[in-house]
PQR file with spaces between the fields and no chain letter, atoms N, CA, C, O and H, PARSE charges and radii, in Angstrom:
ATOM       1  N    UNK     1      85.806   79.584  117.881 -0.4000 1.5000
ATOM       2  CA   UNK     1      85.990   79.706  119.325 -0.0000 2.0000
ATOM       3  C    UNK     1      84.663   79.471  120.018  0.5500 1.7000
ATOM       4  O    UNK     1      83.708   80.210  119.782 -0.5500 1.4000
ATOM       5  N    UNK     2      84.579   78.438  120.885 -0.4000 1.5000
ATOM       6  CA   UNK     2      83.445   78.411  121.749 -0.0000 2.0000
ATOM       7  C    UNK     2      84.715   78.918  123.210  0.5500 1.7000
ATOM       8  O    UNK     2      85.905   78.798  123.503 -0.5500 1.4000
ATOM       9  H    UNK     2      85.354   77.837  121.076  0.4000 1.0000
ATOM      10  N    UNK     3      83.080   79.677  123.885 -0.4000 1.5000
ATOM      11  CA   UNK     3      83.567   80.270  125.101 -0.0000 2.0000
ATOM      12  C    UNK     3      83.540   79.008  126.063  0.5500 1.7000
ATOM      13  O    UNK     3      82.655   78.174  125.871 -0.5500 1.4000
ATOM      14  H    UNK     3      82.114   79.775  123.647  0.4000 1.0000
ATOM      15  N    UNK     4      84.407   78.829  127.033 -0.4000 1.5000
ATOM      16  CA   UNK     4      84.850   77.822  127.886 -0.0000 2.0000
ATOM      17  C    UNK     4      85.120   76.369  127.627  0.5500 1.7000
ATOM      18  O    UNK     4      84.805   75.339  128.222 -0.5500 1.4000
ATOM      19  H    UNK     4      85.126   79.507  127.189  0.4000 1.0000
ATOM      20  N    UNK     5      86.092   76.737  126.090 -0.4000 1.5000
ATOM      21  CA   UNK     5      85.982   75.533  125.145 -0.0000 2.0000
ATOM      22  C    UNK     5      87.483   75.533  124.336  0.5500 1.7000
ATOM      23  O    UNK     5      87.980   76.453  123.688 -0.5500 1.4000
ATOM      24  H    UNK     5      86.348   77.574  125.607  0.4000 1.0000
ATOM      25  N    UNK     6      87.994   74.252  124.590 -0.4000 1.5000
ATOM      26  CA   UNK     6      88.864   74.242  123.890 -0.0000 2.0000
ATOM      27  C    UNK     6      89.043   73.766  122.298  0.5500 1.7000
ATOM      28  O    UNK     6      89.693   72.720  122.305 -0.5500 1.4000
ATOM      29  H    UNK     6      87.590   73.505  125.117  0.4000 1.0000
ATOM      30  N    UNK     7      88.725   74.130  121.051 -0.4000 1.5000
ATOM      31  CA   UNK     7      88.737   73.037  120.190 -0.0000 2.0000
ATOM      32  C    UNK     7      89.652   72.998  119.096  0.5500 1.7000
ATOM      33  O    UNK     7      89.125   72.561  118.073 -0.5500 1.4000
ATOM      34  H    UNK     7      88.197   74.979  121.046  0.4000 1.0000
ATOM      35  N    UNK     8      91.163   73.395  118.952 -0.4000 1.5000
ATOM      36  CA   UNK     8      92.080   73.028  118.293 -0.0000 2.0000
ATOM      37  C    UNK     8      93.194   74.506  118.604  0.5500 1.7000
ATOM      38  O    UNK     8      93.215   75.545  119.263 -0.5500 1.4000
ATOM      39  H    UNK     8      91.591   73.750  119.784  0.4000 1.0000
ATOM      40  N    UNK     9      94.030   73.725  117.619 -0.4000 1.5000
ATOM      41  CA   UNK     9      95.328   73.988  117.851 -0.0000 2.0000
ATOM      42  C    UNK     9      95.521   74.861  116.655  0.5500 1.7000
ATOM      43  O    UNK     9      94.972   74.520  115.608 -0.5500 1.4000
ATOM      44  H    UNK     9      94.013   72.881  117.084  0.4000 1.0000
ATOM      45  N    UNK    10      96.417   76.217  116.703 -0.4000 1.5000
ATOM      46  CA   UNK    10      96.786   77.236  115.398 -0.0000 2.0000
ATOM      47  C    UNK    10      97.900   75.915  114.647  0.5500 1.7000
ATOM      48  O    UNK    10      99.084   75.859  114.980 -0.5500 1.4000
ATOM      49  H    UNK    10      96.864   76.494  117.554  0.4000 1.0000
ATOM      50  N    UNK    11      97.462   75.204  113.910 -0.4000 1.5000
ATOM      51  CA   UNK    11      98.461   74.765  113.256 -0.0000 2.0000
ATOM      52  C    UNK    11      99.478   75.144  112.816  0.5500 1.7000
ATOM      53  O    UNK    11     100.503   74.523  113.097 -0.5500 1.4000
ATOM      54  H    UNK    11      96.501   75.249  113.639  0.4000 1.0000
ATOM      55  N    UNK    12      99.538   76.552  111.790 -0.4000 1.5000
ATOM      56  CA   UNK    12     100.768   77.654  111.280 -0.0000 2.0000
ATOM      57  C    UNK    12     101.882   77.425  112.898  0.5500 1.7000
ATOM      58  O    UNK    12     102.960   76.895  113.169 -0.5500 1.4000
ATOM      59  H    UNK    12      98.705   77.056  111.562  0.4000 1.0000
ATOM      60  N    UNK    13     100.895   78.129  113.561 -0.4000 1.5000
ATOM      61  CA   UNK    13     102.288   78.311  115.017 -0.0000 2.0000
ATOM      62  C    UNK    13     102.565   76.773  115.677  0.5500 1.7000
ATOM      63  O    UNK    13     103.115   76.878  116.773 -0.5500 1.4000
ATOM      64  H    UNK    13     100.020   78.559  113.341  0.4000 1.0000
ATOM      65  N    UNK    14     102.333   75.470  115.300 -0.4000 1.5000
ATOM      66  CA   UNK    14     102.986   74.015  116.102 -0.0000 2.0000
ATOM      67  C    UNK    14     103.607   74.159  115.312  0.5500 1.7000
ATOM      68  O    UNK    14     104.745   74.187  115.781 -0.5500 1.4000
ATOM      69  H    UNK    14     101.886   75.385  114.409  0.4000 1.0000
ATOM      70  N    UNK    15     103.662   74.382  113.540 -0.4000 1.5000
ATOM      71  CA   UNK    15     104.647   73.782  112.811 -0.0000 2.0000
ATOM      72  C    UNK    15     105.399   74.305  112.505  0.5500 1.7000
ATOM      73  O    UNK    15     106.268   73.810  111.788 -0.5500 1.4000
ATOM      74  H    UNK    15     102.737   74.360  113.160  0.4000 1.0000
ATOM      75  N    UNK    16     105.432   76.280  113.139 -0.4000 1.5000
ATOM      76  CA   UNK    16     106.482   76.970  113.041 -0.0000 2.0000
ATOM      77  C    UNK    16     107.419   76.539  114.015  0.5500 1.7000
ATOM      78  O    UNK    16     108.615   76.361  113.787 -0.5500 1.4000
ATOM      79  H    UNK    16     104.726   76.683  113.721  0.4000 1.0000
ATOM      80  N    UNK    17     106.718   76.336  115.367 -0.4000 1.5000
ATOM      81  CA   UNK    17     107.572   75.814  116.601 -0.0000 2.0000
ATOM      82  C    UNK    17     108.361   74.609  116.071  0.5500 1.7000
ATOM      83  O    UNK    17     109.590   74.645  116.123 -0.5500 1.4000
ATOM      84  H    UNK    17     105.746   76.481  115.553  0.4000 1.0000
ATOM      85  N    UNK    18     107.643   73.411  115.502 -0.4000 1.5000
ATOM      86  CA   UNK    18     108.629   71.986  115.287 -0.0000 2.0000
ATOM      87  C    UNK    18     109.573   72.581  114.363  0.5500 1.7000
ATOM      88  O    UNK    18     110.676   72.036  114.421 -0.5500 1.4000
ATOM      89  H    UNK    18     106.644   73.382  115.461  0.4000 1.0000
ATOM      90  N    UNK    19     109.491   73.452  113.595 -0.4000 1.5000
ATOM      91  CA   UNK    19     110.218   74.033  112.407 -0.0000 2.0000
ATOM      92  C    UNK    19     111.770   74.826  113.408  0.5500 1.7000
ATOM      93  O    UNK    19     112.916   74.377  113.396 -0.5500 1.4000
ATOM      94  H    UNK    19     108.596   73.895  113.548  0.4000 1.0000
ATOM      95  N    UNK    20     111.362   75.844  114.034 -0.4000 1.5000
ATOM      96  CA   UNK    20     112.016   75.944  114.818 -0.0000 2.0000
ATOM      97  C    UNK    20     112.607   74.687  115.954  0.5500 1.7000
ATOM      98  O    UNK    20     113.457   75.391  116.501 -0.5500 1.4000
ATOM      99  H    UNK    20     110.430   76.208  114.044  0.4000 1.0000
ATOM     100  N    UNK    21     112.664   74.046  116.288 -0.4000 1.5000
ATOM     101  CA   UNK    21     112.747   73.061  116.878 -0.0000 2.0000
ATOM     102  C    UNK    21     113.743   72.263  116.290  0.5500 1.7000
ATOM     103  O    UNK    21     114.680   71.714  116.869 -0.5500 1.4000
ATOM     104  H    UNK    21     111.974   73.474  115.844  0.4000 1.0000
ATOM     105  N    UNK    22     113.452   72.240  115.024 -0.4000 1.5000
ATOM     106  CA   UNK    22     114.524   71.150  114.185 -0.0000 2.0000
ATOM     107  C    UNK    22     113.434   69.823  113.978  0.5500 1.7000
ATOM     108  O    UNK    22     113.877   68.949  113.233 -0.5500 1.4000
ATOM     109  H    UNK    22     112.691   72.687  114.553  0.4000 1.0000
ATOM     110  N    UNK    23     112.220   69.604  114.487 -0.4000 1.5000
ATOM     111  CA   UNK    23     111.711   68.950  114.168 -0.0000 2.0000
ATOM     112  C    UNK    23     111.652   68.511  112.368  0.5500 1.7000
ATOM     113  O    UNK    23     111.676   69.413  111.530 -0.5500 1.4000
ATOM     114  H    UNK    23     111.860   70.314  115.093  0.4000 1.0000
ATOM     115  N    UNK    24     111.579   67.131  111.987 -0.4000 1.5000
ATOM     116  CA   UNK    24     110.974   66.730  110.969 -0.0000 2.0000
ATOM     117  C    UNK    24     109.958   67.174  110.429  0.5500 1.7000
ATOM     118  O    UNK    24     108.944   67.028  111.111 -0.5500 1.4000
ATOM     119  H    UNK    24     111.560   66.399  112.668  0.4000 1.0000
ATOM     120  N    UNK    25     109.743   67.971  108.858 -0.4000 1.5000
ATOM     121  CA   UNK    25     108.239   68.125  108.567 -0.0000 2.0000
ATOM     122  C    UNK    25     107.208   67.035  108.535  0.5500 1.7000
ATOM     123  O    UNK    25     106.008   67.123  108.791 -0.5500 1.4000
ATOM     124  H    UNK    25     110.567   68.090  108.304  0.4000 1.0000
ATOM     125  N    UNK    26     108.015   65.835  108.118 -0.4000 1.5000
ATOM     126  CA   UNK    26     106.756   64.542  108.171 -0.0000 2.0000
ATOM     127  C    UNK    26     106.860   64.141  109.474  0.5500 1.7000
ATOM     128  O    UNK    26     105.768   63.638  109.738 -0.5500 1.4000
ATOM     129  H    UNK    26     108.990   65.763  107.910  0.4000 1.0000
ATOM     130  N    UNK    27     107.643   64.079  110.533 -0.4000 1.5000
ATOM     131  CA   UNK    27     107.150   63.504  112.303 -0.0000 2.0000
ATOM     132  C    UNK    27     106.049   64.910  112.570  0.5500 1.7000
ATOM     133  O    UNK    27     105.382   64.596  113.556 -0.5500 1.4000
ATOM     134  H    UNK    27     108.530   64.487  110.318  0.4000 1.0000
ATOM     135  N    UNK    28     105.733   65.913  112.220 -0.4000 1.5000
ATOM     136  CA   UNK    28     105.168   67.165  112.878 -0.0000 2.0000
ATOM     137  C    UNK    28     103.623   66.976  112.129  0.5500 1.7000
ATOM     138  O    UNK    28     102.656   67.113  112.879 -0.5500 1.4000
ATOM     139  H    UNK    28     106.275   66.168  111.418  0.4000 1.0000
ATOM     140  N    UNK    29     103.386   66.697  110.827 -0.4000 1.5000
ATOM     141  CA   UNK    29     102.573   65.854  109.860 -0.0000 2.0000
ATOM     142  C    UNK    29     102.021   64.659  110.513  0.5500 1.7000
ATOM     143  O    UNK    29     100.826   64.460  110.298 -0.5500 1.4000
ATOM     144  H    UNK    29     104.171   66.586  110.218  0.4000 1.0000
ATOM     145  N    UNK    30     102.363   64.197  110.929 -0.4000 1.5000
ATOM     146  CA   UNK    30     102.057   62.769  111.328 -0.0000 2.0000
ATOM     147  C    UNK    30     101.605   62.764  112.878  0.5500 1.7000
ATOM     148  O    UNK    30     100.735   61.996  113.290 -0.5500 1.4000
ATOM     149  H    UNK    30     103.334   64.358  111.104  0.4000 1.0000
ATOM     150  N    UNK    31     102.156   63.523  113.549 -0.4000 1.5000
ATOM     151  CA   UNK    31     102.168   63.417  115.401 -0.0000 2.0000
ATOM     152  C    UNK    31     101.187   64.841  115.378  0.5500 1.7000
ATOM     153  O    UNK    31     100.043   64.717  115.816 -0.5500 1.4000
ATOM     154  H    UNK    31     102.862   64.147  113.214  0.4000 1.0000
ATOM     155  N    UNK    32     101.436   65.606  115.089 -0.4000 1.5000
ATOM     156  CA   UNK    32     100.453   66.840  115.597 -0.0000 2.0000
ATOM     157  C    UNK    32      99.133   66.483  115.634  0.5500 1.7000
ATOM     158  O    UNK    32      98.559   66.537  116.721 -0.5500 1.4000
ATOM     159  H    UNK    32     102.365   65.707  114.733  0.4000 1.0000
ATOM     160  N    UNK    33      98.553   66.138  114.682 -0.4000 1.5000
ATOM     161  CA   UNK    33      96.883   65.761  114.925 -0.0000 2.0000
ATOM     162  C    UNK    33      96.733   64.884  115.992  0.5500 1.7000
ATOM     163  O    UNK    33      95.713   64.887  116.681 -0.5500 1.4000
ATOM     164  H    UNK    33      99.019   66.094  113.798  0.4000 1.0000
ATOM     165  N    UNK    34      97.629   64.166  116.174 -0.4000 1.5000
ATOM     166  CA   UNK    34      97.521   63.179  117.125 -0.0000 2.0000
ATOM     167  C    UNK    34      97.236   63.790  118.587  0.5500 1.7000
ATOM     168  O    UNK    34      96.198   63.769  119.248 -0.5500 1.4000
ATOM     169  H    UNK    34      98.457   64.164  115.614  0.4000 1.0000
ATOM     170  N    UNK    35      98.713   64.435  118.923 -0.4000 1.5000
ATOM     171  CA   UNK    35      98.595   65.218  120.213 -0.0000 2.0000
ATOM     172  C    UNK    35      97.639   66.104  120.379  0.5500 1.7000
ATOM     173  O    UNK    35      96.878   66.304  121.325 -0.5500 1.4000
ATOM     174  H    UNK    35      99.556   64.452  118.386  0.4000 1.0000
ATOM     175  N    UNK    36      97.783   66.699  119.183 -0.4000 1.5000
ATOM     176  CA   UNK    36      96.406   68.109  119.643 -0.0000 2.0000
ATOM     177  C    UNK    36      95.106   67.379  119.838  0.5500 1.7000
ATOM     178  O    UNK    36      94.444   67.928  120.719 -0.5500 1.4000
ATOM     179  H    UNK    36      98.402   66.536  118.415  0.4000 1.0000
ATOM     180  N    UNK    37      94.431   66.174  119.239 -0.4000 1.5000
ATOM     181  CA   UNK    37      93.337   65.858  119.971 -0.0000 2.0000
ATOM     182  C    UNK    37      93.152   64.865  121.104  0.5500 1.7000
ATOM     183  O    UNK    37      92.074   64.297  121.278 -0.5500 1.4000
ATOM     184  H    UNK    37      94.969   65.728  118.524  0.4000 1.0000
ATOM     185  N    UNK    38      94.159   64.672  121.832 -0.4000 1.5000
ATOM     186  CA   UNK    38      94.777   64.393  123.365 -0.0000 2.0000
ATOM     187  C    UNK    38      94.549   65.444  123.946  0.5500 1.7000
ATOM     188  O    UNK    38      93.774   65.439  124.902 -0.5500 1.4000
ATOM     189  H    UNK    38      95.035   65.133  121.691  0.4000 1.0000
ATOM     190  N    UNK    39      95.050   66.398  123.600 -0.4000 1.5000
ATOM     191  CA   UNK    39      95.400   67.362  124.369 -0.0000 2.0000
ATOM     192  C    UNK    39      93.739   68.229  124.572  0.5500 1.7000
ATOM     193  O    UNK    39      93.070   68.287  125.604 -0.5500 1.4000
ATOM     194  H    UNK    39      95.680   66.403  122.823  0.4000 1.0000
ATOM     195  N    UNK    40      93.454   68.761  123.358 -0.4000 1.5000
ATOM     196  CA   UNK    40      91.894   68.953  123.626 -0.0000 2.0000
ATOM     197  C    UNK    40      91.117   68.464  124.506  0.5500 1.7000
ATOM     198  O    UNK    40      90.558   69.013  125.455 -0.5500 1.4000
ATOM     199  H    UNK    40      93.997   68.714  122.520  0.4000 1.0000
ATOM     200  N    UNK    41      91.105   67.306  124.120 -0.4000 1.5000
ATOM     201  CA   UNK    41      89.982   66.406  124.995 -0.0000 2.0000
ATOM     202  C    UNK    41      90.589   66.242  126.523  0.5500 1.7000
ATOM     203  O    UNK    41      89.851   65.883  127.441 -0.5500 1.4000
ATOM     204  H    UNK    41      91.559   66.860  123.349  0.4000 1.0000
ATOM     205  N    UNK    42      91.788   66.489  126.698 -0.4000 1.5000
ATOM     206  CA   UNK    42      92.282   66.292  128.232 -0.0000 2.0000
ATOM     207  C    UNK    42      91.751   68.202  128.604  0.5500 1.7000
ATOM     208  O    UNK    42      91.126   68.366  129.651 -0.5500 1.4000
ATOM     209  H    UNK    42      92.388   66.781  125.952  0.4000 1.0000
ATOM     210  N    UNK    43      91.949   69.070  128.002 -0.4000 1.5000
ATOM     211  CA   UNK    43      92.016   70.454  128.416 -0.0000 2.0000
ATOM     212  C    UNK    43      90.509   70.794  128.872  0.5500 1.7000
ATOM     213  O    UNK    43      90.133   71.381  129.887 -0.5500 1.4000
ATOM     214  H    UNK    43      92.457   68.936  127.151  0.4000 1.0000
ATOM     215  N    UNK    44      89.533   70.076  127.489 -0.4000 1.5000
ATOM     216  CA   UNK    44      88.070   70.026  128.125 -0.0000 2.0000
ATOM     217  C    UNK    44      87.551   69.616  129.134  0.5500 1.7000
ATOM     218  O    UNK    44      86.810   70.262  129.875 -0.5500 1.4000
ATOM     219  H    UNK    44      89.839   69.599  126.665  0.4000 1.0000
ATOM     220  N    UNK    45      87.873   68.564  129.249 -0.4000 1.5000
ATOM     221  CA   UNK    45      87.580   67.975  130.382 -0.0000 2.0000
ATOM     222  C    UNK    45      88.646   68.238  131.795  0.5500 1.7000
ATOM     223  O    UNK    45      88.337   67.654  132.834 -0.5500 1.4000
ATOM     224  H    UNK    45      88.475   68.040  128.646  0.4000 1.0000
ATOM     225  N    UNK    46      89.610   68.930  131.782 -0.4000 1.5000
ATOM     226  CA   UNK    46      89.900   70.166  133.210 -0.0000 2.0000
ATOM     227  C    UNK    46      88.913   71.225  133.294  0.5500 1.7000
ATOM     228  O    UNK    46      88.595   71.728  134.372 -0.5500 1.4000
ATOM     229  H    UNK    46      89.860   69.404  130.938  0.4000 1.0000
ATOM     230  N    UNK    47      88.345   71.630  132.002 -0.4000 1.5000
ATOM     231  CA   UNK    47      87.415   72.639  132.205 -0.0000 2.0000
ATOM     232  C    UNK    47      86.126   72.688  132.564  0.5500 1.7000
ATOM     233  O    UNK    47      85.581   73.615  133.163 -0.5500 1.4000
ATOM     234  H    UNK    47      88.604   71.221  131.127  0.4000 1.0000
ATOM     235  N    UNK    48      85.451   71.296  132.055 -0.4000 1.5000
ATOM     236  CA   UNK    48      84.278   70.705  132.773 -0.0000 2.0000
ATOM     237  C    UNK    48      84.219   70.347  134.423  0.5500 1.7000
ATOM     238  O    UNK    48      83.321   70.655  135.207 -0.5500 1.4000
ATOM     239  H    UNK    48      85.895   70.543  131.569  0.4000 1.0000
ATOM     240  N    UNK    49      85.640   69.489  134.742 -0.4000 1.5000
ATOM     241  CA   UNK    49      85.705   69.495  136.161 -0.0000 2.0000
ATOM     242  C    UNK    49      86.440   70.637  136.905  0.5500 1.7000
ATOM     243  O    UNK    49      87.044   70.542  137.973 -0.5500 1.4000
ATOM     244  H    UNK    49      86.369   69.238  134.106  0.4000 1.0000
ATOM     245  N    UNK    50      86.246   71.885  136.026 -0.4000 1.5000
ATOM     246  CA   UNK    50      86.401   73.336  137.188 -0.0000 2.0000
ATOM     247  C    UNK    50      85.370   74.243  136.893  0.5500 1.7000
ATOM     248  O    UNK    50      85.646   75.442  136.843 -0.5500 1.4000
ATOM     249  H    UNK    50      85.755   71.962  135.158  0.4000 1.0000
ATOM     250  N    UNK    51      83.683   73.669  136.593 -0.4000 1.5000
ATOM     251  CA   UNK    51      82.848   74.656  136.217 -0.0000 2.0000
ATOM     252  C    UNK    51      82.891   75.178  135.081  0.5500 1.7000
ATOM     253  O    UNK    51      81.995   76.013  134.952 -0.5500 1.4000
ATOM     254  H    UNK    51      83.459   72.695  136.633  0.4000 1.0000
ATOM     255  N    UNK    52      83.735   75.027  133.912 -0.4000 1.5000
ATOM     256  CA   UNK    52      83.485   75.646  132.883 -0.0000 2.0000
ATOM     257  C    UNK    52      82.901   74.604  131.779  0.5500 1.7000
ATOM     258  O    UNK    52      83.507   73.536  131.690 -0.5500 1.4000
ATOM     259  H    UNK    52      84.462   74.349  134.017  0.4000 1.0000
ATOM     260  N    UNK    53      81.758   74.816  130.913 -0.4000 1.5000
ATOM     261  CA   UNK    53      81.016   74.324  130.125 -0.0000 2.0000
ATOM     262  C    UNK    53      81.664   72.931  129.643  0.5500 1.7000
ATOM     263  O    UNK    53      81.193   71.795  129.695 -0.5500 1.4000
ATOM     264  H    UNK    53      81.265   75.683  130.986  0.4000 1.0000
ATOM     265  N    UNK    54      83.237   73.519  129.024 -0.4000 1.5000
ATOM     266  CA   UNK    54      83.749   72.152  128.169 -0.0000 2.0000
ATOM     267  C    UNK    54      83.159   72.221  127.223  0.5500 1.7000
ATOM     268  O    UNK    54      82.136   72.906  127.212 -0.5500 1.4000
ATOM     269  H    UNK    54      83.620   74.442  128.981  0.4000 1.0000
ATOM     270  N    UNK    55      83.488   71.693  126.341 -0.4000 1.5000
ATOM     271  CA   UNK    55      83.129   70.974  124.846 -0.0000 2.0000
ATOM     272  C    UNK    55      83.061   69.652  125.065  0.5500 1.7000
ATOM     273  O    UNK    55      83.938   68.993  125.622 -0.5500 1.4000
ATOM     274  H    UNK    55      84.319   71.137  126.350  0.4000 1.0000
ATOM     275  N    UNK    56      81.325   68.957  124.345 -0.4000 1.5000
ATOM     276  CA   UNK    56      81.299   67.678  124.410 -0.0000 2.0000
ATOM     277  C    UNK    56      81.450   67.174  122.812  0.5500 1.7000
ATOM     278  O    UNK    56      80.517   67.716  122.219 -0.5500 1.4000
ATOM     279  H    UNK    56      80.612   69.493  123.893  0.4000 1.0000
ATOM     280  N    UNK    57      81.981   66.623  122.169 -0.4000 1.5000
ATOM     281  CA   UNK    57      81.442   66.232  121.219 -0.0000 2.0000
ATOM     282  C    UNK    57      80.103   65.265  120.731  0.5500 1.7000
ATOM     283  O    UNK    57      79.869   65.094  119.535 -0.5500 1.4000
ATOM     284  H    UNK    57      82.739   66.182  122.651  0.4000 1.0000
């Protein structure tokens, strides 16, 4: 955990959710890394442009 930083996703709880979901284990395998570092890098950078540090890589 960095403070004012987003940098990943609890994996156990996306793939309990797709699990729940009915999702595919190999589409949840295959797409999760994907989205979660979209999603990171979009969440950091809301947090950089509202004053909070962000994570740069």
């Amino acid at each position: 955990m960095l403070p004012g930083a987003v940098i990943g996703w609890d994996m156990s709880a996306a793939l309990a959710l797709g699990d729940a979901l009915g999702v595919p284990p190999l589409a949840m395998a295959e797409l999760l890394p994907v989205i979660e570092a979209v999603m990171v890098r979009k969440l950091n950078e809301e947090l950089s442009a509202n004053g909070a540090p962000g994570f740069r890589p």
